[in-house]
C-alpha positions, -999 to +999 in steps of 0.1 A: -101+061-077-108+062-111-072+059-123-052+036-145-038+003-126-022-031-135-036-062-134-034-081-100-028-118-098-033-130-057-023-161-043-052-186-035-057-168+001-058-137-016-029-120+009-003-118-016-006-101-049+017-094-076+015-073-111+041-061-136+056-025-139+058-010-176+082+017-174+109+035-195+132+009-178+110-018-190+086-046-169+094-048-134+077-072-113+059-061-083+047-077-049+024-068-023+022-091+008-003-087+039+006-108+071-008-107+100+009-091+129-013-091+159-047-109+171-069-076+168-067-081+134-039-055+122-016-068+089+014-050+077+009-044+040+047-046+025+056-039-006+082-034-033+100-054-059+098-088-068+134-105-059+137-125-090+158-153-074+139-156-039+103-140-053+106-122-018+096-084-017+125-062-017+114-029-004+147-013-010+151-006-047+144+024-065+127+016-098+118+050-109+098+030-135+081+065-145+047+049-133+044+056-098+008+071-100-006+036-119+013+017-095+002+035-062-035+032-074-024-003-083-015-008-043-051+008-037-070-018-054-049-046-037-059-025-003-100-029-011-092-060-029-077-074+007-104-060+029-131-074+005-122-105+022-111-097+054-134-064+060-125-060+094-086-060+087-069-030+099-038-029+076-006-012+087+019+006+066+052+025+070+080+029+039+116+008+046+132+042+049+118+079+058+121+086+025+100+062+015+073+068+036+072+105+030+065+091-004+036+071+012+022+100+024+022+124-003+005+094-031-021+094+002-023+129+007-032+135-034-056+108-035-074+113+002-105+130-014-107+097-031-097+070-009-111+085+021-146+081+004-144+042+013-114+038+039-105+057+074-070+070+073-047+076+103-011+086+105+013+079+134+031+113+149+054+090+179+033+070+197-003+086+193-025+081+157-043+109+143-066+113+114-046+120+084-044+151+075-021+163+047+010+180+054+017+166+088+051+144+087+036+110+100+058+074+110+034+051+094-001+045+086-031+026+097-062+022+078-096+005+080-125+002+056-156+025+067-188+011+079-224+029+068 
């Protein structure tokens, strides 16, 4: 993806990365944390605000920072930034609320040409994954990077 993004700091094991939104409602700090949530090697990728007291990801607030495209391809680079080091990670992601996660889906479904290029993409329709495919209302996500 060929798009604008901020500039990622990561913590020293490189699962945590934070950058600044510059918006019409100013700079917004942002946090991205993958943990580990199984021993096949799946982490859920969460995401959201920076909680200025606890430094904690709030995943509830709206920013509506008017940058959502920089800071979803900002997400991305964390994505191959994260599997650059851990290359067999399957990362996991759903929104906080449905709303959210349609959200998810439709930055994935206008960048798949894109991200699919590098990265297998599932989506999760009850208990079954399937290939993403756009307009299909999915739970979550799953990716992986792809092997040549």
């Amino acid at each position: 993806m060929n798009l604008p993004k901020y500039q990622l700091s990561s913590s020293p094991e490189l699962s945590s990365y934070e950058f600044i939104s510059e918006g019409h409602k100013g700079l917004i700090p942002k946090r991205i944390q993958f943990t580990l949530v199984n021993h096949q090697g799946v982490y859920n990728l969460a995401f959201g605000d920076k909680d200025p007291v606890t430094g904690e990801i709030d995943d509830h607030t709206i920013s509506n920072n008017g940058d959502s495209e920089k800071v979803l391809s900002t997400v991305v680079s964390a994505v191959f930034a994260f599997l650059d080091q851990h290359p067999d990670a399957w990362i996991y992601a759903s929104g906080s609320t449905a709303t959210r996660t349609r959200l998810y889906q439709m930055g994935i479904s206008r960048f798949l040409d894109d991200i699919s290029e590098n990265l297998d993409i599932y989506g999760q329709i009850g208990d079954q994954w399937y290939p993403f495919e756009r307009n299909k209302p999915y739970e979550a996500f799953l990716t992986k990077r792809k092997f040549s």
